[in-house]
C-alpha positions as CSV (number, residue, x, y, z in Angstrom):
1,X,0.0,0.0,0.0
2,X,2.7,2.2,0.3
3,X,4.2,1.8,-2.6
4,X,1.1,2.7,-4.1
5,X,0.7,6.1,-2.4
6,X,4.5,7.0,-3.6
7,X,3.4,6.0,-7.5
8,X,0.1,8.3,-6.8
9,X,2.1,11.2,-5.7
10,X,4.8,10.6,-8.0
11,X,2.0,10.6,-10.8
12,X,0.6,14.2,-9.5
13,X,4.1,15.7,-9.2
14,X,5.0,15.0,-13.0
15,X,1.4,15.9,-14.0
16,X,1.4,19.6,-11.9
17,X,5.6,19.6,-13.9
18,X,4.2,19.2,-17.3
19,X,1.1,21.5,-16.9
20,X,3.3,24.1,-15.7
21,X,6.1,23.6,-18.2
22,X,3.5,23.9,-20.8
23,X,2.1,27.0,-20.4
24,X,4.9,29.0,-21.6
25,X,4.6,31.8,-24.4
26,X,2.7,31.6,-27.2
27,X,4.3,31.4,-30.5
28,X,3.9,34.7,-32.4
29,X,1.2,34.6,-35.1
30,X,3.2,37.2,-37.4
31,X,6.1,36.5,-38.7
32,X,8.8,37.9,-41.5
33,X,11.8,36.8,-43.4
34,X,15.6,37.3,-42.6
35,X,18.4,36.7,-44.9
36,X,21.0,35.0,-42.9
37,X,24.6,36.8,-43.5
38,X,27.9,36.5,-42.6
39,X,28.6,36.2,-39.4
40,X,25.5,36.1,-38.4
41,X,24.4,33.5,-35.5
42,X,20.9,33.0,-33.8
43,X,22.1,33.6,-30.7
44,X,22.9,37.6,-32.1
45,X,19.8,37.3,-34.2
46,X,17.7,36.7,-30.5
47,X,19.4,39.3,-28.3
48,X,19.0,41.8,-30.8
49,X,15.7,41.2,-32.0
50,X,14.3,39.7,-28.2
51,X,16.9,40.8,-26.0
52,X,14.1,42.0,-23.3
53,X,14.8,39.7,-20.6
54,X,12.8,36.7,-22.1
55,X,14.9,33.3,-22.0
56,X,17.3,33.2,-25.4
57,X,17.6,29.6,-25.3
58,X,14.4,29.4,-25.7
59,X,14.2,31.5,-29.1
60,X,17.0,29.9,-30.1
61,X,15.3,26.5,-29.8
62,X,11.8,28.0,-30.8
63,X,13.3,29.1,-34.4
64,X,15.5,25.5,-35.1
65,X,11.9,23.8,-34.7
66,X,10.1,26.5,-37.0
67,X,12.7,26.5,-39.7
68,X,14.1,22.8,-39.7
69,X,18.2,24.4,-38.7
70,X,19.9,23.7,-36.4
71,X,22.6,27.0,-34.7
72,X,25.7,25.7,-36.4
73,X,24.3,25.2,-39.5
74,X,23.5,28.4,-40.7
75,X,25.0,30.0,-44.1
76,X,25.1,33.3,-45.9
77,X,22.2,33.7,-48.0
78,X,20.1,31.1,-46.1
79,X,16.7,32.3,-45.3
80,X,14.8,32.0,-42.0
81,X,11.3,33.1,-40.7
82,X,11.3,34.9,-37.8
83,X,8.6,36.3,-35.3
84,X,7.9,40.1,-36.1
């Protein structure tokens, strides 16, 4: 029996983590085009564009998903979509 109270509790720990964890920000609904160039990195494309104090990692992430690149992988003349 008390095995089964840990798994319960267990359970509504990782259920109240995920909830949480998923109510982040909203993806932007707007959203522009931006001609990667030389030198350019998404880490300087973030903390210019978002540098407010909202997590960078998280745009970084955030625009790898939305246009299928990953940080290192970026080359002049490559074209990404970013949030207005």
């Amino acid at each position: 029996m008390r095995i089964l109270k840990w798994v319960f509790w267990i359970f509504i720990i990782c259920a109240v983590i995920i909830i949480l964890t998923s109510w982040g920000e909203k993806p932007p609904e707007e959203w522009t085009t931006y001609k990667i160039e030389a030198g350019d990195t998404l880490w300087e494309i973030c903390r210019e564009r978002y540098g407010d104090g909202s997590d960078i990692r998280y745009n970084i992430y955030y625009l790898e998903e939305k246009n299928g690149v990953s940080a290192g992988n970026l080359q002049p003349r490559d074209v990404i979509l970013i949030p207005r």
